[in-house]
C-alpha positions in Angstrom: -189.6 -91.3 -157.1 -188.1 -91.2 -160.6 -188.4 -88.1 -162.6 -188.6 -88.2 -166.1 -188.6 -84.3 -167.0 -187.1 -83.3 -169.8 -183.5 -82.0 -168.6 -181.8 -81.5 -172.1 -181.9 -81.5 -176.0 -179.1 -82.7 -178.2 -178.8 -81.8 -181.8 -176.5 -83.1 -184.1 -176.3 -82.1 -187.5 -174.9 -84.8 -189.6 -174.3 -85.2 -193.5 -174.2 -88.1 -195.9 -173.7 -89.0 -199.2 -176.0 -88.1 -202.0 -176.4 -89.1 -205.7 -176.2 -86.8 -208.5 -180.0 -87.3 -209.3 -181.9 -84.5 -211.1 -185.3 -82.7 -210.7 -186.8 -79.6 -211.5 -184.7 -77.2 -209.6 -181.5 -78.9 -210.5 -179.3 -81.4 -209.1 -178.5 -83.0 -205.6 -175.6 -82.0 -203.7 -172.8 -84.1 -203.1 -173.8 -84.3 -199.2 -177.3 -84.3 -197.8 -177.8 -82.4 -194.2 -179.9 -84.1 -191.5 -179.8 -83.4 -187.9 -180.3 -86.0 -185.4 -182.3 -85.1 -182.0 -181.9 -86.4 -178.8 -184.0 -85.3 -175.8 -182.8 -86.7 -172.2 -184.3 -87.0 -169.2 -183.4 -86.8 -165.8 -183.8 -90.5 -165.5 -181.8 -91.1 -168.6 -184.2 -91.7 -170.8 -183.8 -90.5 -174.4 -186.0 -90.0 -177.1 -184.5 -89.4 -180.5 -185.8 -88.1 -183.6 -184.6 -87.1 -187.4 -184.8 -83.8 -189.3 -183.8 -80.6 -191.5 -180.0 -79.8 -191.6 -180.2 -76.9 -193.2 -178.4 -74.1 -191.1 -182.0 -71.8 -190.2 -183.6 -75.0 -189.2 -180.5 -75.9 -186.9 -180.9 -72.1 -185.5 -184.4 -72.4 -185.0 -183.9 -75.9 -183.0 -181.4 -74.2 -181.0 -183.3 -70.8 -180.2 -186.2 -73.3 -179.0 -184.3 -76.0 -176.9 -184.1 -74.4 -173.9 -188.0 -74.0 -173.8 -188.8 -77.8 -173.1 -186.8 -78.2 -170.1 -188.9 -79.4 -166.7 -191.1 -80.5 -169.6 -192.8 -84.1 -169.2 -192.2 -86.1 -172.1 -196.0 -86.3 -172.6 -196.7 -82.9 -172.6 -196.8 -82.5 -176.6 -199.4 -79.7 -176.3 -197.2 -77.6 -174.2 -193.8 -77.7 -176.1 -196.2 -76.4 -179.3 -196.8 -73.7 -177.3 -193.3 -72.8 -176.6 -191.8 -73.8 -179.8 -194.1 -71.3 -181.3 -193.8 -68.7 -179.2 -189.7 -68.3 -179.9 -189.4 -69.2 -183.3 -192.0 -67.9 -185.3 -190.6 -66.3 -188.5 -191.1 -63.0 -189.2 -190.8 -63.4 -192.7 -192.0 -66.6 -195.3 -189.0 -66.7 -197.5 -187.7 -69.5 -199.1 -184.5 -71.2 -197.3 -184.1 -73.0 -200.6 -181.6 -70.5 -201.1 -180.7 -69.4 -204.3 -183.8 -71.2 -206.3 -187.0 -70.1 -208.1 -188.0 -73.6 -207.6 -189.3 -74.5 -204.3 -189.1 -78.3 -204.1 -190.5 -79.2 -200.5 -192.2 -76.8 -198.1 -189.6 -78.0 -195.7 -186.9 -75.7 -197.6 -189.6 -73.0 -196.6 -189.4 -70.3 -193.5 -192.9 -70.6 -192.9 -193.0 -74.2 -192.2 -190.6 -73.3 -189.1 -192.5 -73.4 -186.5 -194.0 -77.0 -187.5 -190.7 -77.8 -188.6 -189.3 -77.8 -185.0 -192.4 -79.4 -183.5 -192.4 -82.1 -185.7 -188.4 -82.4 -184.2 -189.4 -82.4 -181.0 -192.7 -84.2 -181.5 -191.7 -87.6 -182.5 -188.4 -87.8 -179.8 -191.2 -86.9 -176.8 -193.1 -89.9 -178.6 -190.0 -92.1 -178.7 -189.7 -91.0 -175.0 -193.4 -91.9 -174.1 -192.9 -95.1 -176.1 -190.5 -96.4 -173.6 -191.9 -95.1 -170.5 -195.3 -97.1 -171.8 -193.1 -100.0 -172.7 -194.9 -99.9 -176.1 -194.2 -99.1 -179.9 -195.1 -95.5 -181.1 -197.8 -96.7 -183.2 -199.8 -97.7 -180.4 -199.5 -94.5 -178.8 -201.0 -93.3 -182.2 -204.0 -95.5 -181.5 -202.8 -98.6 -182.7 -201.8 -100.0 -186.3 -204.3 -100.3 -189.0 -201.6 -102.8 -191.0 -198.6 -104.6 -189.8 -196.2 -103.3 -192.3 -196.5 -100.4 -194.5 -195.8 -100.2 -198.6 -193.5 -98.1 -200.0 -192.7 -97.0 -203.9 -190.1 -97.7 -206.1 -188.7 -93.9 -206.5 -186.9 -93.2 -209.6 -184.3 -90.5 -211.1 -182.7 -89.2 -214.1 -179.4 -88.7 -213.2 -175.7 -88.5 -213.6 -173.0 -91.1 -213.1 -171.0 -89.1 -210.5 -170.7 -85.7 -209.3 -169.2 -83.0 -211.3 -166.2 -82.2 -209.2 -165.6 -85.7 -207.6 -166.2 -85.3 -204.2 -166.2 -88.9 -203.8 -166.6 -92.1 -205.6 -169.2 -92.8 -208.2 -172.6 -94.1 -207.1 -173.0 -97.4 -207.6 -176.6 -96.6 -209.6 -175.0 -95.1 -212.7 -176.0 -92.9 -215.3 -179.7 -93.0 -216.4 -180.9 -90.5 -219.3 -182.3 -92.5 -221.3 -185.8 -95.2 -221.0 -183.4 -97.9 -221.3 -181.0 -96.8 -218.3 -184.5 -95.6 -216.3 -185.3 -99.3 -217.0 -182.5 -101.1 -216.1 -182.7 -98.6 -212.6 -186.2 -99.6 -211.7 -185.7 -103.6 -212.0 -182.5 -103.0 -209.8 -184.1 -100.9 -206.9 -187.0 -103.1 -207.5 -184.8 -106.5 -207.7 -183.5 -105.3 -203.6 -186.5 -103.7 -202.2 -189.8 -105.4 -203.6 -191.8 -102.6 -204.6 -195.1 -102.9 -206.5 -195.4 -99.3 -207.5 -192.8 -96.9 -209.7 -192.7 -93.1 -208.9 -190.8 -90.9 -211.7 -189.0 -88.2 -210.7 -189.6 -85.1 -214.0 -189.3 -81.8 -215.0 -185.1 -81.8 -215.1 -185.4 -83.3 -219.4 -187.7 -82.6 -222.5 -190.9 -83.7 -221.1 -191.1 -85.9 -224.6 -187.6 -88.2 -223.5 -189.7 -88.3 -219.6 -192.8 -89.5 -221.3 -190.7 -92.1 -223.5 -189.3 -93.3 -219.8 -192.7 -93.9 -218.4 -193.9 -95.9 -221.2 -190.9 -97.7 -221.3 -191.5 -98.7 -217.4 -195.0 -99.6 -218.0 -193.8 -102.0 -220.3 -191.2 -103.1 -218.7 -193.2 -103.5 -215.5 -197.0 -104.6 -216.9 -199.9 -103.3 -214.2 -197.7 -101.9 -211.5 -198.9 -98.4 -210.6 -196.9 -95.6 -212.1 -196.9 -91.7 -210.9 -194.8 -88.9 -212.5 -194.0 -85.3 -210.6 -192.1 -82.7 -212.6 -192.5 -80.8 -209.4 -194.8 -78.1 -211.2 -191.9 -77.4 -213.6 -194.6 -77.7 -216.8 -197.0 -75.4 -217.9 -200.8 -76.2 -218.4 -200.7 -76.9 -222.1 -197.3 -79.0 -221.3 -198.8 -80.8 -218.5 -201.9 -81.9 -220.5 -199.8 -83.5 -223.6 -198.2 -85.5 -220.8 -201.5 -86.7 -219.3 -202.7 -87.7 -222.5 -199.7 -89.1 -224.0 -199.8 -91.1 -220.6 -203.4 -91.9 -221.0 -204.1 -95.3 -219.2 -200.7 -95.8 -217.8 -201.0 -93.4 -214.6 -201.8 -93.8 -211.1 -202.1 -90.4 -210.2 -199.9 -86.9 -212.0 -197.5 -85.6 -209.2 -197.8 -81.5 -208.7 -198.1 -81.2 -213.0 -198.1 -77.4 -212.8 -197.0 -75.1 -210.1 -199.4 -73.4 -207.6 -203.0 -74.4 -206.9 -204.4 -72.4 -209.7 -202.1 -74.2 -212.6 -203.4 -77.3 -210.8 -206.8 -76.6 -211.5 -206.7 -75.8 -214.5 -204.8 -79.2 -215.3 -207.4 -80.7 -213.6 -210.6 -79.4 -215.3 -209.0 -80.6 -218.2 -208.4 -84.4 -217.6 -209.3 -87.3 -215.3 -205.7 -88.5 -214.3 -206.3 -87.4 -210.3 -203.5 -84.9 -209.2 -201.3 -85.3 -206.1 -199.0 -82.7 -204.3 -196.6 -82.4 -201.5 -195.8 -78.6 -203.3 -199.1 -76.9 -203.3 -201.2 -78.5 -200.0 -198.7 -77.7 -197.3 -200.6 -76.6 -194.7 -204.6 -75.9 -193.2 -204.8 -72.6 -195.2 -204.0 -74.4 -198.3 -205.9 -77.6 -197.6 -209.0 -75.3 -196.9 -208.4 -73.3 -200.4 -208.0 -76.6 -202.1 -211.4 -77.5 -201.1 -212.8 -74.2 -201.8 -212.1 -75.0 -205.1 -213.3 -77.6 -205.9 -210.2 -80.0 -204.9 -208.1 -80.3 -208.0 -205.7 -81.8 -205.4 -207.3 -85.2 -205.3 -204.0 -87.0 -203.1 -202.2 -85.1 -200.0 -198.9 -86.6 -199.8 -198.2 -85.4 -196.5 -194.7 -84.9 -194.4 -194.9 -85.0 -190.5 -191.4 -83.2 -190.7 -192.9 -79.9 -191.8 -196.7 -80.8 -191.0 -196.1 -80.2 -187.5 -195.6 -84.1 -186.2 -197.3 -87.5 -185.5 -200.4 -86.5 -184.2 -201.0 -83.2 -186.9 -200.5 -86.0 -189.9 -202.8 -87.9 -188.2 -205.7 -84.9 -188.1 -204.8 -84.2 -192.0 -205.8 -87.6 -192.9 -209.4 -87.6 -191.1 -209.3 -84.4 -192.8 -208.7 -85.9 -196.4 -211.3 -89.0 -195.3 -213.8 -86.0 -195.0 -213.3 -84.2 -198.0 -212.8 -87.6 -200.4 -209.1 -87.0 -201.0 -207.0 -89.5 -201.0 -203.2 -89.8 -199.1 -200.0 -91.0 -198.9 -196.8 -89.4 -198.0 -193.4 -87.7 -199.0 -190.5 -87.9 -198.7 -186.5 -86.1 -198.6 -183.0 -87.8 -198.6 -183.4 -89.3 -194.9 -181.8 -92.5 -192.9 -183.4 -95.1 -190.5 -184.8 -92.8 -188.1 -187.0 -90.6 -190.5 -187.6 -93.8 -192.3 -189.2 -95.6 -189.4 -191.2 -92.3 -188.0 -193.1 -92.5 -191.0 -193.8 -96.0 -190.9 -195.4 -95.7 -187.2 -197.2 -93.0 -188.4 -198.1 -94.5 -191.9 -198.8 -97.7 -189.7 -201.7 -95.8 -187.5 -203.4 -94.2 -190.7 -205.9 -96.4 -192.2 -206.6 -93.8 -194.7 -203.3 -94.1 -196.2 -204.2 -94.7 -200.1 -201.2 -95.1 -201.8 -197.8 -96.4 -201.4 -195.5 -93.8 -199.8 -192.6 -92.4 -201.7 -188.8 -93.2 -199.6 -185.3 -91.5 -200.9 -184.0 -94.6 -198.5 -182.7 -96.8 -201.7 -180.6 -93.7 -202.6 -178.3 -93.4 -199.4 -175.7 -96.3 -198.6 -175.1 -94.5 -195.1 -176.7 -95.0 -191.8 -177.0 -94.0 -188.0 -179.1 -97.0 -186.4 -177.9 -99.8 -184.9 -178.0 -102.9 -186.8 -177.4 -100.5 -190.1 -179.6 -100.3 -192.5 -183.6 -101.0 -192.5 -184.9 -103.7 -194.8 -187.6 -103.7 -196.8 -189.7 -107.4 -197.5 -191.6 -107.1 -200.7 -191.7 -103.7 -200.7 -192.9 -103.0 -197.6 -191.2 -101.7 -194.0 -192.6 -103.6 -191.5 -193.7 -101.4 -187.9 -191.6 -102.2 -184.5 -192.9 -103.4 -182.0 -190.4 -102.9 -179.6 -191.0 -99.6 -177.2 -191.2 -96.3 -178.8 -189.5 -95.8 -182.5 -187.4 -99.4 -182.8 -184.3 -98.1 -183.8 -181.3 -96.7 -181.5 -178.2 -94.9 -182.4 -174.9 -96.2 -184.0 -172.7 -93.8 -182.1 -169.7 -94.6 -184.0 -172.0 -93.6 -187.0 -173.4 -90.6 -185.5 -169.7 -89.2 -185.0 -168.8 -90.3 -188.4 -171.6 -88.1 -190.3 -171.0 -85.1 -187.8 -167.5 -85.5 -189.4 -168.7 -85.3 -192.7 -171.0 -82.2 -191.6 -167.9 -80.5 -190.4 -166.0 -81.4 -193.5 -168.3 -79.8 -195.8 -169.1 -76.1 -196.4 -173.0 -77.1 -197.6 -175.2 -75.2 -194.9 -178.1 -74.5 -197.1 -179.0 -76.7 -200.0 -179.0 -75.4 -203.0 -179.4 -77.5 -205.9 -179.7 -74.6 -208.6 -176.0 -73.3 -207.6 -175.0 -77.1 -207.7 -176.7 -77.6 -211.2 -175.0 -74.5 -212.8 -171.5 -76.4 -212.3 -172.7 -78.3 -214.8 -174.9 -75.5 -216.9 -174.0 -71.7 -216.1 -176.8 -70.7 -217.9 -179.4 -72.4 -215.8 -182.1 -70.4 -214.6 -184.6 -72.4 -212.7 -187.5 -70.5 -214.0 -190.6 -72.5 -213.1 -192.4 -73.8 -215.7 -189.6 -74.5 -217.6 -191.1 -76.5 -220.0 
């Protein structure tokens, strides 16, 4: 008989090429870090998965490892178990090193334990996919819609990095409403998408404001969201809202930290969203306990502990009236079609999901790089995630990892190349 135990992990931490785009705690790095998981069984089998690069969540993927071997690929509960009980942090610092601004909970030391589930999570899944000769989505209970909508994600940015690691981006500069413009109708020229997410909080909140208003008429109807990434204060955040009356879908993590949120809310009927201040079931319960000024989760399997743990947080945000989509870092095909199976199995998902994916011009599937038809991925069908990997691709990133000295991302240190004196302080504006 044919075992299918779990007889080794793989990681591989790759890096790729990143744009000099801008946000609240800086800018990107020239190179993004991913890590690419493989878990093998003794039948040959492997699942594969995408994830953090940063150098504490490659040591806690590592320390872990060892633990699901003998495993069975469907045994999700168990590797939780063992996950948690060797890498549970000791401490909740930031591995955002170096910032005041915390971007993403999955720069955060307390997310590690989900972080590495999440890992392991969706290559089991992949696993089970193929041993059920069926796509992930099914496994997740079947898909609610065929093909899943994703948003048009916009930057402020630079034309190329400051010390010219490699050749300029093909995007451009874009500082001003006119550039901002002339970005959107190209990402939405390739890609389709119906909706227009702003990245803020890195210029004058007055010249962002200017940039929205010249997208919404530029782009008449289509649904328009703005996230500073909580780097204006109350009073700031409220000029914005009304300056933007009528022209927003939903305000993006306005102010920083739950309480700055309500008191943005109280104070206007624009519905808040975060991927910054609902991270995890203690903050999700304190969100409701007061009063939910969070009105949209935009959730993360990678730090939300996997497939199945998204899944729970949306019946969760059914419950309580809030509605959901989800967020997103610099990721390739792999990431890209995890949350697509998962996005696929929600039918709770409200909003079209923000995707980095227009912004890299690298890949590690086969067949390189996904396509999106009218703004929308469409879910495999094929067993477990769809996508395989492009070995010759998968050597080539590892290269680049190697190459680089980048082992913690640090877009404050990468942003004072550029201004010495920046401090990061949160709200800035």
């Amino acid at each position: 008989m044919t075992s299918h135990a779990i007889r080794h992990v793989r990681v591989t931490p790759i890096a790729f090429r990143d744009p000099p785009l801008l946000n609240a705690a800086g800018i990107h790095e020239p190179w993004a870090l991913r890590s690419i998981i493989e878990i093998e069984t003794d039948s040959g089998l492997v699942g594969i998965n995408e994830s953090y690069g940063d150098l504490p969540m490659l040591e806690a993927m590592a320390k872990a490892a060892p633990a699901l071997a003998g495993l069975s690929p469907w045994a999700l509960n168990d590797m939780e178990v063992r996950v948690a009980a060797l890498v549970t942090p000791r401490h909740t610092a930031s591995e955002f090193l170096g910032t005041q601004v915390s971007l993403a909970p999955g720069t955060h030391v307390s997310k590690t334990v989900a972080k590495v589930t999440s890992a392991f999570d969706v290559a089991m899944m992949d696993l089970q996919g193929q041993l059920a000769n069926a796509p992930v989505v099914d496994l997740l209970g079947g898909a609610a819609r065929e093909s899943v909508p994703f948003s048009a994600y916009l930057f402020y940015k630079y034309a190329e990095h400051i010390e010219k690691p490699c050749a300029p981006d093909p995007w451009g500069e874009a500082l001003t409403p006119e550039q901002l413009v002339a970005q959107a109708r190209r990402m939405i020229g390739q890609h389709g998408f119906k909706s227009i997410k702003l990245k803020a909080g890195a210029l004058p909140p007055d010249q962002e404001t200017a940039g929205l208003l010249a997208l919404a008429k530029a782009f008449p109807g289509a649904p328009l969201r703005i996230d500073p990434n909580g780097n204006w204060s109350v009073a700031t955040s409220l000029k914005v809202v009304e300056q933007l009356r009528g022209v927003l879908e939903y305000c993006e993590d306005p102010a920083p930290g739950l309480d700055g949120m309500q008191a943005v809310a109280k104070a206007c009927d624009v519905p808040l969203a975060t991927n910054m201040v609902v991270t995890d079931l203690q903050e999700f319960r304190r969100n409701v306990e007061m009063g939910c000024p969070v009105k949209i989760v935009l959730s993360d399997h990678h730090y939300w502990g996997g497939l199945r743990a998204t899944q729970r947080l949306s019946l969760m945000c059914e419950t309580f009236g809030l509605g959901l989509s989800m967020h997103s870092n610099s990721h390739l095909g792999i990431s890209l079609m995890a949350m697509t199976h998962l996005a696929a199995s929600v039918p709770h998902l409200s909003y079209a999901c923000d995707t980095h994916y227009p912004w890299q011009d690298e890949e590690v599937v086969t067949g390189g790089r996904l396509r999106f038809e009218d703004g929308s991925l469409r879910v495999t069908t094929t067993p477990g995630l769809g996508v395989s990997i492009d070995r010759e691709a998968l050597a080539r990133l590892h290269e680049n990892y190697l190459a680089t000295d980048i082992r913690n991302r640090n877009d404050l240190a990468q942003m004072r190349k550029y201004e010495p004196s920046f401090t990061g302080r949160q709200p800035r504006f």
